[in-house]
PDB file of N, CA, C and O in Angstrom, chain B, residues numbered from 101:
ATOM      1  N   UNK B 101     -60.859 -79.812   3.297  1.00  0.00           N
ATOM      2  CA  UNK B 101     -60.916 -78.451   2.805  1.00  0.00           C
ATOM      3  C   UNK B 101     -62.357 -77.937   2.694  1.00  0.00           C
ATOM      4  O   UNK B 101     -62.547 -76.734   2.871  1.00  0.00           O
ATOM      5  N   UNK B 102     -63.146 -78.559   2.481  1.00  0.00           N
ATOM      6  CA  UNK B 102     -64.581 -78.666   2.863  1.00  0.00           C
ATOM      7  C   UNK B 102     -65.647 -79.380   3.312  1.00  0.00           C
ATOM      8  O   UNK B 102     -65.456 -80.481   3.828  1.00  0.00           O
ATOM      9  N   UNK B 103     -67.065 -78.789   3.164  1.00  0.00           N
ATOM     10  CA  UNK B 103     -67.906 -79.570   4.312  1.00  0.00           C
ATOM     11  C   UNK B 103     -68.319 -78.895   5.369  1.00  0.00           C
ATOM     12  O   UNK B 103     -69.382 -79.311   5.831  1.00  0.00           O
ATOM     13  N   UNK B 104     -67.764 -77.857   5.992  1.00  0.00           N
ATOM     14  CA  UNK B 104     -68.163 -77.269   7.244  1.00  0.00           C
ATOM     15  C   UNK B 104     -67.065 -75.993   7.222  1.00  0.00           C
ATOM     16  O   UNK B 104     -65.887 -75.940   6.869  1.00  0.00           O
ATOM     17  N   UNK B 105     -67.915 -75.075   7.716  1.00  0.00           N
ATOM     18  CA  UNK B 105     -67.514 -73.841   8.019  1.00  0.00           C
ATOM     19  C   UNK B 105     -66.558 -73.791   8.741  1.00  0.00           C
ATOM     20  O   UNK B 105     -67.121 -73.474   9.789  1.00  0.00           O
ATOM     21  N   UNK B 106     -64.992 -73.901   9.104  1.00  0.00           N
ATOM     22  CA  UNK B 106     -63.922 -73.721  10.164  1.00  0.00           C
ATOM     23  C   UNK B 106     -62.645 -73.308   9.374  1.00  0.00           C
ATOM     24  O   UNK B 106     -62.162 -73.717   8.318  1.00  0.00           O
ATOM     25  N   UNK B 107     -62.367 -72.590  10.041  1.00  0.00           N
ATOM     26  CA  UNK B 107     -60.688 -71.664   9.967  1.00  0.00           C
ATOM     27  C   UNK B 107     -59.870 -72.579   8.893  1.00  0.00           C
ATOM     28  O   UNK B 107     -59.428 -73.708   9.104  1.00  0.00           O
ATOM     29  N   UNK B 108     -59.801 -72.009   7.992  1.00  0.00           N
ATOM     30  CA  UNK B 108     -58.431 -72.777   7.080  1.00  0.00           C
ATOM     31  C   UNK B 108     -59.050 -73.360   6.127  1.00  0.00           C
ATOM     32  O   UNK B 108     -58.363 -73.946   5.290  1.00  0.00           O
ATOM     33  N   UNK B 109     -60.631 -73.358   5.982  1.00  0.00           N
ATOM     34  CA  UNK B 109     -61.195 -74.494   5.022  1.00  0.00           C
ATOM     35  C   UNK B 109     -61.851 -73.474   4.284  1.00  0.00           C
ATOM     36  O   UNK B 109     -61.974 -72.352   4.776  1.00  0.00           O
ATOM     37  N   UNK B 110     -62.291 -73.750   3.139  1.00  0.00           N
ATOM     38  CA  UNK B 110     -62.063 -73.037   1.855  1.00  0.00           C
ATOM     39  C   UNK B 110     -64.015 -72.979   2.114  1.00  0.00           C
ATOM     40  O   UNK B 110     -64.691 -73.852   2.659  1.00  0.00           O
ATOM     41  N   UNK B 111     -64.551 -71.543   1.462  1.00  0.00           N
ATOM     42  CA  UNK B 111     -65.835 -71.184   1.620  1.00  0.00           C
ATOM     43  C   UNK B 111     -66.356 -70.636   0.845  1.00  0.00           C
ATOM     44  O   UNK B 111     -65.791 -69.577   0.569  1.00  0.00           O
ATOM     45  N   UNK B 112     -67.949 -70.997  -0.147  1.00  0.00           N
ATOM     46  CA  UNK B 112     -68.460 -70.129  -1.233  1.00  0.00           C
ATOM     47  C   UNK B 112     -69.369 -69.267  -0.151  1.00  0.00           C
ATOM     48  O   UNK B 112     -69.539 -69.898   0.892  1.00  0.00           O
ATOM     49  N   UNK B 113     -69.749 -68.466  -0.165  1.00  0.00           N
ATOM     50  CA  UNK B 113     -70.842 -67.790   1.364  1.00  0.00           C
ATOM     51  C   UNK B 113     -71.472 -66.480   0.903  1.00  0.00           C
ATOM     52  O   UNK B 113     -70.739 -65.566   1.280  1.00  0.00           O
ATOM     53  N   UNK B 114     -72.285 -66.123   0.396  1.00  0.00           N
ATOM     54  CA  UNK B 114     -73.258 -65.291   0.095  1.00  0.00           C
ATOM     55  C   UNK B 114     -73.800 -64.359   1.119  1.00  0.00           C
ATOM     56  O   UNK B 114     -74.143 -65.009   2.106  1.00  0.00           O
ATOM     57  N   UNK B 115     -73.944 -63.473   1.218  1.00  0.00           N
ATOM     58  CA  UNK B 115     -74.598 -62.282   2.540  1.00  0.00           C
ATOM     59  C   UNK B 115     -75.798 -61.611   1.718  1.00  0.00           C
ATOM     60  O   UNK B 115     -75.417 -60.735   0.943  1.00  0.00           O
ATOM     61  N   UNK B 116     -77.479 -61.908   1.745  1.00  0.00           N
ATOM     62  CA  UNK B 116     -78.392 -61.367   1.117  1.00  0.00           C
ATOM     63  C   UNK B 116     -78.878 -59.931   2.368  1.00  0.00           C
ATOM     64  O   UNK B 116     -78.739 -59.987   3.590  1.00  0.00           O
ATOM     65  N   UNK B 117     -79.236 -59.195   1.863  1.00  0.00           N
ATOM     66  CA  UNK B 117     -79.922 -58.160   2.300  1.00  0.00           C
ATOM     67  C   UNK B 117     -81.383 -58.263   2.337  1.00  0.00           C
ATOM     68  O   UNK B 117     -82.118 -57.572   1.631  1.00  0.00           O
ATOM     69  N   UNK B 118     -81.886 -59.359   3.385  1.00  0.00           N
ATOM     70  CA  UNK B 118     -83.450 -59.384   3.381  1.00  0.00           C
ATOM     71  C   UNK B 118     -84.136 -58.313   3.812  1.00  0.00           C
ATOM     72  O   UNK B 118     -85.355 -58.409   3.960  1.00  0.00           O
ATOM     73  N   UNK B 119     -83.450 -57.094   4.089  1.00  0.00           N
ATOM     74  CA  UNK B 119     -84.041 -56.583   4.514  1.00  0.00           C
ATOM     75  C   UNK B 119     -84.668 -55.363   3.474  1.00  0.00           C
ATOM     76  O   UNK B 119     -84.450 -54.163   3.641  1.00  0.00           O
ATOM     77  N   UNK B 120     -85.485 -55.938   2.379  1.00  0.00           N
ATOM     78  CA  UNK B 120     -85.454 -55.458   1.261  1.00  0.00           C
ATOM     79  C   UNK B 120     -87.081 -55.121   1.141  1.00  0.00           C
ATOM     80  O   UNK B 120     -87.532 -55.912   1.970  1.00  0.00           O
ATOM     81  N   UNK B 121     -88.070 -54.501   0.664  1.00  0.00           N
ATOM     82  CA  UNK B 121     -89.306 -54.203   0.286  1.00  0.00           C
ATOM     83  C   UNK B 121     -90.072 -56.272  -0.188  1.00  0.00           C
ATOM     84  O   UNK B 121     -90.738 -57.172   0.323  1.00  0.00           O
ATOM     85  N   UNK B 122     -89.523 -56.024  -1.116  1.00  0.00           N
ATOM     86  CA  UNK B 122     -89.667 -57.423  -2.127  1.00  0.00           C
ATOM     87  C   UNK B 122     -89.394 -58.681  -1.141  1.00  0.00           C
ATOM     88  O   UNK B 122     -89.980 -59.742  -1.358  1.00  0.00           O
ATOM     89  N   UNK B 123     -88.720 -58.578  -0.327  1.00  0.00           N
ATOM     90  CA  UNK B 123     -88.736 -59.411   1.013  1.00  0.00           C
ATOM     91  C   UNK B 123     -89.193 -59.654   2.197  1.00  0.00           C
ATOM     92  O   UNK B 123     -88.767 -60.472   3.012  1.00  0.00           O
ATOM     93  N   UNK B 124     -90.237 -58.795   2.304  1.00  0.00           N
ATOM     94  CA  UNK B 124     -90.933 -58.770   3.661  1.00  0.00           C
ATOM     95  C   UNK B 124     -92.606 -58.876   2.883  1.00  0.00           C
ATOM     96  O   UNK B 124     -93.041 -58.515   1.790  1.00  0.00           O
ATOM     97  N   UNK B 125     -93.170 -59.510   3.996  1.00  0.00           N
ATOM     98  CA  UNK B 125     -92.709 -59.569   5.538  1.00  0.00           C
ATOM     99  C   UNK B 125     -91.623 -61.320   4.768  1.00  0.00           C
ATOM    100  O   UNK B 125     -91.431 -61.746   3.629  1.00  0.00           O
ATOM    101  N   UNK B 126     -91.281 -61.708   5.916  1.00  0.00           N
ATOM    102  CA  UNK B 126     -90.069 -62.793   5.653  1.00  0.00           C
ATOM    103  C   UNK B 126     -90.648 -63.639   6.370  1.00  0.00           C
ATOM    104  O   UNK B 126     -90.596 -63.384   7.573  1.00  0.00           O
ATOM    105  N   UNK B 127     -91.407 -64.940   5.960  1.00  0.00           N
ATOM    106  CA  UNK B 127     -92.144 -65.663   6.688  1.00  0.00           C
ATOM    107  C   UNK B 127     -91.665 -67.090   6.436  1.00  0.00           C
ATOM    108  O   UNK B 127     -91.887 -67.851   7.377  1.00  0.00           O
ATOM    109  N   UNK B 128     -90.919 -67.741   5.134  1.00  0.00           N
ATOM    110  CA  UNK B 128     -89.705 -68.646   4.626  1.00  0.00           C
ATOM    111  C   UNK B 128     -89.068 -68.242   4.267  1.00  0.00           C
ATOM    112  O   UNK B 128     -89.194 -67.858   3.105  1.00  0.00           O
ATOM    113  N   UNK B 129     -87.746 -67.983   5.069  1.00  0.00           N
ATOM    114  CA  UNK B 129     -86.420 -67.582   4.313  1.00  0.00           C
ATOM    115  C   UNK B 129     -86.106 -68.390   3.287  1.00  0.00           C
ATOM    116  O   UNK B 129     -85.594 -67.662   2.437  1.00  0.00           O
ATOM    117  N   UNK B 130     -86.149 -70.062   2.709  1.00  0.00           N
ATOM    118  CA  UNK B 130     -85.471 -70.365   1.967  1.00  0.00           C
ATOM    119  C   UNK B 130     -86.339 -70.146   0.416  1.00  0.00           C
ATOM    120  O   UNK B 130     -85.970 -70.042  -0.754  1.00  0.00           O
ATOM    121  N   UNK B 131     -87.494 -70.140   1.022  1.00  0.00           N
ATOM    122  CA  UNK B 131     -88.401 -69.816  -0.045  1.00  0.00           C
ATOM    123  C   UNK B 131     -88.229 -68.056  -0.929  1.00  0.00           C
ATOM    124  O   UNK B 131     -88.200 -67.726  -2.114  1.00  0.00           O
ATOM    125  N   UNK B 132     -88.159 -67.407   0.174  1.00  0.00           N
ATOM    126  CA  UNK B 132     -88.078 -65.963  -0.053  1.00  0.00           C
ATOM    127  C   UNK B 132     -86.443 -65.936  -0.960  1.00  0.00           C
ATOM    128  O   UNK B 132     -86.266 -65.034  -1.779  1.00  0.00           O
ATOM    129  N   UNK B 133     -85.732 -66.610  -0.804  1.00  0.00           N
ATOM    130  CA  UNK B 133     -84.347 -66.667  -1.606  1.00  0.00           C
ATOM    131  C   UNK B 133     -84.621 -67.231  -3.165  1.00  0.00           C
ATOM    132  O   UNK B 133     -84.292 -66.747  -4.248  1.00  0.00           O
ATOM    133  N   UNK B 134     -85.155 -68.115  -2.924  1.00  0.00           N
ATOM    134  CA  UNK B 134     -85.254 -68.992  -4.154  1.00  0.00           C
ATOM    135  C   UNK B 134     -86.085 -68.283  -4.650  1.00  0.00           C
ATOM    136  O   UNK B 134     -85.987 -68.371  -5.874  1.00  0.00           O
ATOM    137  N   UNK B 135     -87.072 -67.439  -4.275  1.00  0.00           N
ATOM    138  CA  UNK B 135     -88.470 -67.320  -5.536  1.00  0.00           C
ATOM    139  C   UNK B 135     -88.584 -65.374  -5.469  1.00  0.00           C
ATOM    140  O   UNK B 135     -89.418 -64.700  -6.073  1.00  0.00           O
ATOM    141  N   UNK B 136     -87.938 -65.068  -4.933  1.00  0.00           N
ATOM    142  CA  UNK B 136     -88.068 -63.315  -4.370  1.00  0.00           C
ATOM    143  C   UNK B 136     -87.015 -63.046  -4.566  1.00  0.00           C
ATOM    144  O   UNK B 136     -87.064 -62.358  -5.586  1.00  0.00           O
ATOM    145  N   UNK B 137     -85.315 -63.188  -4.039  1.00  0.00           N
ATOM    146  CA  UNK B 137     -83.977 -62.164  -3.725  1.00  0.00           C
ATOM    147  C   UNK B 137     -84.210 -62.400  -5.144  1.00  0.00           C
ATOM    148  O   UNK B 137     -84.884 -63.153  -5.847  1.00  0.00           O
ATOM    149  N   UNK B 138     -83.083 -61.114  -5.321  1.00  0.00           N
ATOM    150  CA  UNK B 138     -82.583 -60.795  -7.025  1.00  0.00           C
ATOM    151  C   UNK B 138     -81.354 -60.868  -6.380  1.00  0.00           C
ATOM    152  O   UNK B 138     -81.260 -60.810  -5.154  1.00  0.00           O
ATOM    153  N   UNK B 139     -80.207 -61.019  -7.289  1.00  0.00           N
ATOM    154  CA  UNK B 139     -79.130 -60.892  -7.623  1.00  0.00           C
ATOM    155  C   UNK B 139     -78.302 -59.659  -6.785  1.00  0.00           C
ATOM    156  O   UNK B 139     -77.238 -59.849  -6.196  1.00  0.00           O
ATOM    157  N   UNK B 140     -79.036 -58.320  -6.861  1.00  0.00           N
ATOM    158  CA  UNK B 140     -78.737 -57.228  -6.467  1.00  0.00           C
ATOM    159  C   UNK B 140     -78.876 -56.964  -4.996  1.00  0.00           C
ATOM    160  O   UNK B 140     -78.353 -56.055  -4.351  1.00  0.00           O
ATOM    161  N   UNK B 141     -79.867 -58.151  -4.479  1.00  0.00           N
ATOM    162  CA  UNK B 141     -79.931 -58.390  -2.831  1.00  0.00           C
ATOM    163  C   UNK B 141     -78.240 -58.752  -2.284  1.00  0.00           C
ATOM    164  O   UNK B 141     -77.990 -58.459  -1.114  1.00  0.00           O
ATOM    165  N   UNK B 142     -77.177 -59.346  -3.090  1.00  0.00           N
ATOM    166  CA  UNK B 142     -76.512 -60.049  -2.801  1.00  0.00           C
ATOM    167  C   UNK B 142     -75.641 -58.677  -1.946  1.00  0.00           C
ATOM    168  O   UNK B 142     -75.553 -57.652  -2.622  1.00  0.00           O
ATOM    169  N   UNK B 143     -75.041 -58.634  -0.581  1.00  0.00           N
ATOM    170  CA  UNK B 143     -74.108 -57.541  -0.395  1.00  0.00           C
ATOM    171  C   UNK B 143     -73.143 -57.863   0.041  1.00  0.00           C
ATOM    172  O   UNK B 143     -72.341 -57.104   0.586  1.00  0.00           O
ATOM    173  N   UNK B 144     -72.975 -59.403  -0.148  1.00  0.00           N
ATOM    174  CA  UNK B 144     -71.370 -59.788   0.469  1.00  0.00           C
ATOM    175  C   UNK B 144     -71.325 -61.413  -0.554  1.00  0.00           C
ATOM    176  O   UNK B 144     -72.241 -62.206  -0.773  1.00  0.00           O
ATOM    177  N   UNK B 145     -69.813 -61.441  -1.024  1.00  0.00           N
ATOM    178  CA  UNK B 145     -69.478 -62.584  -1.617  1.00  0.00           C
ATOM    179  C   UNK B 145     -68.107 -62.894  -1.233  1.00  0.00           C
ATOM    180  O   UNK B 145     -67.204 -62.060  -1.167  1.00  0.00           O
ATOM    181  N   UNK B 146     -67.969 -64.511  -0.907  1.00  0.00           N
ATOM    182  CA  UNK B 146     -67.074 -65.277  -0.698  1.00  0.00           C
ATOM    183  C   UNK B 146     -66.707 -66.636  -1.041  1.00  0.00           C
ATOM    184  O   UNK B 146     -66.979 -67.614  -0.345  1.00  0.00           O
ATOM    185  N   UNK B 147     -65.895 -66.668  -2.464  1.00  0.00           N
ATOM    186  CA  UNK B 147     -65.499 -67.963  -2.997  1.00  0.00           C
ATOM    187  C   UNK B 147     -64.464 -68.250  -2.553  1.00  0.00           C
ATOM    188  O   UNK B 147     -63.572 -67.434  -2.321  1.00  0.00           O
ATOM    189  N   UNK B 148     -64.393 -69.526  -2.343  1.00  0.00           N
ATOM    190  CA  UNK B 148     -63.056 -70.157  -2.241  1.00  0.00           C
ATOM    191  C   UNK B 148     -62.291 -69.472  -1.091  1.00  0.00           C
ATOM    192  O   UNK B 148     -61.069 -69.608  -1.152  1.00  0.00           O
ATOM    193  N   UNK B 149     -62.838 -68.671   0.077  1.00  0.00           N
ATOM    194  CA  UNK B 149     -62.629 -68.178   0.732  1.00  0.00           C
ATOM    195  C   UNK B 149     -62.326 -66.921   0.373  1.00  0.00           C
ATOM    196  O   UNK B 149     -61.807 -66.496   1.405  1.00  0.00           O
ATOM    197  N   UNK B 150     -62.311 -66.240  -0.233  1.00  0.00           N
ATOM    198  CA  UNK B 150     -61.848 -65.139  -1.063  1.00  0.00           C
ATOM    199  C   UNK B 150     -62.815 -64.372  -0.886  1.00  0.00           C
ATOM    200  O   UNK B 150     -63.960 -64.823  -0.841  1.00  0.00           O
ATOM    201  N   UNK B 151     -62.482 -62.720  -0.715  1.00  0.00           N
ATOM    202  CA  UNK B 151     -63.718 -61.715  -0.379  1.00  0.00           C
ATOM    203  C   UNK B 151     -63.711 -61.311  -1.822  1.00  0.00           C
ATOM    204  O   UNK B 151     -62.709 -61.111  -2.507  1.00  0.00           O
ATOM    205  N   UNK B 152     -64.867 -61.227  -2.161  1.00  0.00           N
ATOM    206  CA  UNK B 152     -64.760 -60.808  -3.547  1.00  0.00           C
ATOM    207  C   UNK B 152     -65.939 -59.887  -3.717  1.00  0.00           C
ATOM    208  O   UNK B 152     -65.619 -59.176  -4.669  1.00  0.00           O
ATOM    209  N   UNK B 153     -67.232 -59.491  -3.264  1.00  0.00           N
ATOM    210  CA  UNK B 153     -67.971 -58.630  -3.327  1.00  0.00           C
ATOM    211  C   UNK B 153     -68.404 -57.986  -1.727  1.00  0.00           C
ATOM    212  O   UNK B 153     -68.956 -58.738  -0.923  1.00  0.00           O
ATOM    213  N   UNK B 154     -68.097 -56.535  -1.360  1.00  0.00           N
ATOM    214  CA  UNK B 154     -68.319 -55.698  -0.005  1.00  0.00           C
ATOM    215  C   UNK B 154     -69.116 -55.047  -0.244  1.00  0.00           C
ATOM    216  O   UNK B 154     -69.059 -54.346  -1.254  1.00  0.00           O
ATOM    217  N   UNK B 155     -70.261 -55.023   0.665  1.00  0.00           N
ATOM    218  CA  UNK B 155     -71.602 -54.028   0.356  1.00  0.00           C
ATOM    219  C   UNK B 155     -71.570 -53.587  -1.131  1.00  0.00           C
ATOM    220  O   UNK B 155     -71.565 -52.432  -1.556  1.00  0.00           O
ATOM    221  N   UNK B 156     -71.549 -54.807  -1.870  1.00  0.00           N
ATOM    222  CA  UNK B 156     -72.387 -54.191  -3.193  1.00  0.00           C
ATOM    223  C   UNK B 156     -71.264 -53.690  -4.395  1.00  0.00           C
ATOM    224  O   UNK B 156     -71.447 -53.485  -5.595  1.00  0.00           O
ATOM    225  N   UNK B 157     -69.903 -53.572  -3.472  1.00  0.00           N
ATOM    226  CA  UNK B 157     -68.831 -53.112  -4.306  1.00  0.00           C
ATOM    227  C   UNK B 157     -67.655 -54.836  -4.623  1.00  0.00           C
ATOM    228  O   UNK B 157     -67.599 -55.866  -3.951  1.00  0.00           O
ATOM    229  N   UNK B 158     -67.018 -54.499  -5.718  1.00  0.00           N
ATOM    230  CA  UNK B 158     -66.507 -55.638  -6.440  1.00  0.00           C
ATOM    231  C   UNK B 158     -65.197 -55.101  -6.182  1.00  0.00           C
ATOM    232  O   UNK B 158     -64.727 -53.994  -6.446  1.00  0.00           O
ATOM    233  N   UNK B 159     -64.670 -56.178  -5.574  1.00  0.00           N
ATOM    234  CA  UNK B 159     -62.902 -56.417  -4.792  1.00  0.00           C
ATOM    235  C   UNK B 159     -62.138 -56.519  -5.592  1.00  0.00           C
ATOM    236  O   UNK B 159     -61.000 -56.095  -5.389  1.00  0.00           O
ATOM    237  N   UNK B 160     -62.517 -57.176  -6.908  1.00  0.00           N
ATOM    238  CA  UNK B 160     -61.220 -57.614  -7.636  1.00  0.00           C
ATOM    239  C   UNK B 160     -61.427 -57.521  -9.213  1.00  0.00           C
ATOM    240  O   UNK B 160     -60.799 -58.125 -10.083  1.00  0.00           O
ATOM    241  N   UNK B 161     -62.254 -56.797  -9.328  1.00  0.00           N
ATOM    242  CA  UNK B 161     -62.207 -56.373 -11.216  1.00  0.00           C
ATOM    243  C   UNK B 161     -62.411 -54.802 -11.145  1.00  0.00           C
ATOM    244  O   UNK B 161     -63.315 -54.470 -10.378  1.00  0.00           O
ATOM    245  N   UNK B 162     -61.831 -53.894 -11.713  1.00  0.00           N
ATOM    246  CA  UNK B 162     -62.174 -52.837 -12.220  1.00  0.00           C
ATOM    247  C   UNK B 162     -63.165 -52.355 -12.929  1.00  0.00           C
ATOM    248  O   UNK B 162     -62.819 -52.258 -14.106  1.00  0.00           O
ATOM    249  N   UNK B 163     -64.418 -51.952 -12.713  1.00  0.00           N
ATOM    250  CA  UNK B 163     -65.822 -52.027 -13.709  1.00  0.00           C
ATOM    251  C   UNK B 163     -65.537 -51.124 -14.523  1.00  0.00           C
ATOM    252  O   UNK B 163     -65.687 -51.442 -15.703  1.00  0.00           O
ATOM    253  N   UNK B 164     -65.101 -49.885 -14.274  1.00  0.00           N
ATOM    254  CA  UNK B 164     -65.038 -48.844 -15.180  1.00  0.00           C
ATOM    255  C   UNK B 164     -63.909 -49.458 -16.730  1.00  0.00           C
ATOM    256  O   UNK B 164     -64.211 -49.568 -17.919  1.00  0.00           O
ATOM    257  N   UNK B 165     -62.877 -49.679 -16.158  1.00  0.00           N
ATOM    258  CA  UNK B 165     -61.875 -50.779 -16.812  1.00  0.00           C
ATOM    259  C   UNK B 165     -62.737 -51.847 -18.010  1.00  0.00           C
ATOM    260  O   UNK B 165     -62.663 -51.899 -19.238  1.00  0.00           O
ATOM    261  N   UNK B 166     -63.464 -52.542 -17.118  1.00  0.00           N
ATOM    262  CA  UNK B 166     -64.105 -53.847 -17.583  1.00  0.00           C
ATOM    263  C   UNK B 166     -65.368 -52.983 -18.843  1.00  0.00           C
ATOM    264  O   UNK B 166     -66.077 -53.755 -19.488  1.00  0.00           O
ATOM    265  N   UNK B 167     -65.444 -52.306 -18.950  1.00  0.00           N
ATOM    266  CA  UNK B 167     -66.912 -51.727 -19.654  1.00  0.00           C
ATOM    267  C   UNK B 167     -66.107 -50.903 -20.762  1.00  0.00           C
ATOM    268  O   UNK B 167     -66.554 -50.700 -21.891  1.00  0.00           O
ATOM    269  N   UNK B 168     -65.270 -50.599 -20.452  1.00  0.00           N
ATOM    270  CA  UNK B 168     -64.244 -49.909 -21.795  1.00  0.00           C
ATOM    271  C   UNK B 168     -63.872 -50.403 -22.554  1.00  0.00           C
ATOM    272  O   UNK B 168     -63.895 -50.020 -23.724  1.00  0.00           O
ATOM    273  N   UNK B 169     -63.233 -51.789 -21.993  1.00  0.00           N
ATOM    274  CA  UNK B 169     -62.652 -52.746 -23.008  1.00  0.00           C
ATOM    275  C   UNK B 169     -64.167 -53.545 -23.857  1.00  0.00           C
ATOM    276  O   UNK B 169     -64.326 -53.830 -25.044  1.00  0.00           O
ATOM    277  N   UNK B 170     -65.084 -53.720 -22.677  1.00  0.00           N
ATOM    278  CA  UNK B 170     -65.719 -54.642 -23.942  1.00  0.00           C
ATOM    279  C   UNK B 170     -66.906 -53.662 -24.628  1.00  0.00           C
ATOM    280  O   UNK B 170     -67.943 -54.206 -25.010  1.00  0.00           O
ATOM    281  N   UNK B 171     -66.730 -52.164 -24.780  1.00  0.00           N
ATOM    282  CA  UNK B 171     -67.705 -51.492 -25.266  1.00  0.00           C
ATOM    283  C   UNK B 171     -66.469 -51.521 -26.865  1.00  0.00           C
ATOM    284  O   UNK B 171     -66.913 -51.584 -28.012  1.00  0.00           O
ATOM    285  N   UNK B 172     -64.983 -51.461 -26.545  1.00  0.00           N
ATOM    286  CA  UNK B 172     -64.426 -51.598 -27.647  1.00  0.00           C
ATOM    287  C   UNK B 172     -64.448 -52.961 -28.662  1.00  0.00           C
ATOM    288  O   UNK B 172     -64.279 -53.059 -29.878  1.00  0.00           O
ATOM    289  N   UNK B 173     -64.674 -53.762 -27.820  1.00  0.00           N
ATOM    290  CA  UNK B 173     -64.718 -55.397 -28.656  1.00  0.00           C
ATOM    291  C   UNK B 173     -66.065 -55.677 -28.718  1.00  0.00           C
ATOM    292  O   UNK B 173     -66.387 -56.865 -28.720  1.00  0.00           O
ATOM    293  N   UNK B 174     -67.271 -54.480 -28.791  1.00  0.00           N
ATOM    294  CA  UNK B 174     -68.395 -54.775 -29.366  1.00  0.00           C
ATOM    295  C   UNK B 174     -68.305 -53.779 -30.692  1.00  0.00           C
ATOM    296  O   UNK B 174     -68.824 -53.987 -31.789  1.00  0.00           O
ATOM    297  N   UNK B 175     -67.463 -52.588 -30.267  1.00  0.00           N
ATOM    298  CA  UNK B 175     -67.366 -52.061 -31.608  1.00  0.00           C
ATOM    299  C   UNK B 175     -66.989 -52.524 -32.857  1.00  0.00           C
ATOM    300  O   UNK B 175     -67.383 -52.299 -34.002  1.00  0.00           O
ATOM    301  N   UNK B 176     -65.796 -53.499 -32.174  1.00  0.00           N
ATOM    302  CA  UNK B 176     -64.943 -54.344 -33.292  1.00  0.00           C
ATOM    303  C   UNK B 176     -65.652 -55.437 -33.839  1.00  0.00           C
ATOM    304  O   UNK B 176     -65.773 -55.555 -35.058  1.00  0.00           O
ATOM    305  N   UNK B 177     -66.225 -56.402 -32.884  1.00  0.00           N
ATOM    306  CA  UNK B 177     -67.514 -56.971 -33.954  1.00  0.00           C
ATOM    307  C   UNK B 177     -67.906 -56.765 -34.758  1.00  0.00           C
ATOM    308  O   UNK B 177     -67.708 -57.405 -35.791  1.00  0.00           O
ATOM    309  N   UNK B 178     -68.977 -55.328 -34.613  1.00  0.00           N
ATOM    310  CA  UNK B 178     -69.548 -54.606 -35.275  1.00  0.00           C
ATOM    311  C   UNK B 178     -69.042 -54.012 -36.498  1.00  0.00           C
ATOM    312  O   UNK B 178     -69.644 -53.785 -37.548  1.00  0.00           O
ATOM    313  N   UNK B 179     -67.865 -53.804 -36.190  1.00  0.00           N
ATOM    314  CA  UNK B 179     -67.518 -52.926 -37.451  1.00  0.00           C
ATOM    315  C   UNK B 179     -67.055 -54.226 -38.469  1.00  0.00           C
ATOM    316  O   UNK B 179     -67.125 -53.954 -39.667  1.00  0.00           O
ATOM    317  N   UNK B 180     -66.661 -55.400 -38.178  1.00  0.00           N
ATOM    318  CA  UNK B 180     -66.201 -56.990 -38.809  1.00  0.00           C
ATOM    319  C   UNK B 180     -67.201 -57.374 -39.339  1.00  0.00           C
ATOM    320  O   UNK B 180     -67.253 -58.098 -40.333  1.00  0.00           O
ATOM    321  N   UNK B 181     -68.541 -56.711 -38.433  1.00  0.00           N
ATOM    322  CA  UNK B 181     -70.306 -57.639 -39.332  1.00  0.00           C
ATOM    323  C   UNK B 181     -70.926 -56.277 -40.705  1.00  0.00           C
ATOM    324  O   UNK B 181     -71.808 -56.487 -41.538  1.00  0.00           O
ATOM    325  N   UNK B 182     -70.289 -55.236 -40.569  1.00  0.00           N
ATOM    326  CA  UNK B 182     -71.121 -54.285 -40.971  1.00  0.00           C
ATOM    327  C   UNK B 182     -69.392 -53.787 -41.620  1.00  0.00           C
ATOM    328  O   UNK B 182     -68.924 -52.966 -40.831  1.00  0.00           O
ATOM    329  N   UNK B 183     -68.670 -53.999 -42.482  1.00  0.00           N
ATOM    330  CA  UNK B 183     -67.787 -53.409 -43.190  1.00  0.00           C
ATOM    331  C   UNK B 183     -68.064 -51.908 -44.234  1.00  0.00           C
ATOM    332  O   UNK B 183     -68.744 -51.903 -45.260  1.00  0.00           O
ATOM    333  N   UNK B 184     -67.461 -50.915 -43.740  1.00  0.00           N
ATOM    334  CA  UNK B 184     -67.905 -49.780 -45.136  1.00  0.00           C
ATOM    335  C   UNK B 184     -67.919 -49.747 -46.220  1.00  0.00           C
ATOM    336  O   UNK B 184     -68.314 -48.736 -46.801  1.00  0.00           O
TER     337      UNK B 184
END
């Protein structure tokens, strides 16, 4: 199921956008990853074979969704640490 890239076998696989300011000129790619990309370079993600991030957009969580709920369960903290 893993070990090598082929049809049917399961894949974590990252797509960076070197083609970024903060990345050039590009003279060690592995270096330029490790000590230069940010996070936000990332424009493609694939776990477990699974597409899960497309140019920058997220496949399988709702953000707007995801930021509602936990702007409410910081309120609720808050209001549990700080009682009237």
């Amino acid at each position: 199921m893993v070990g090598s890239l082929e049809a049917g076998k399961q894949a974590d696989i990252i797509i960076v956008d070197m083609d970024q300011p903060h990345l050039t000129p590009l003279y060690r790619p592995y270096s330029q990853l490790v000590y230069a990309a940010r996070g936000a370079d990332v424009k493609t993600s694939i776990v477990a074979g699974r597409l899960l991030l497309r140019d920058r957009k997220l496949l399988t969580l709702d953000v707007d969704t995801a930021i509602t709920r936990v702007r409410e369960i910081a309120r609720a903290i808050s209001s549990d640490r700080n009682p009237s």
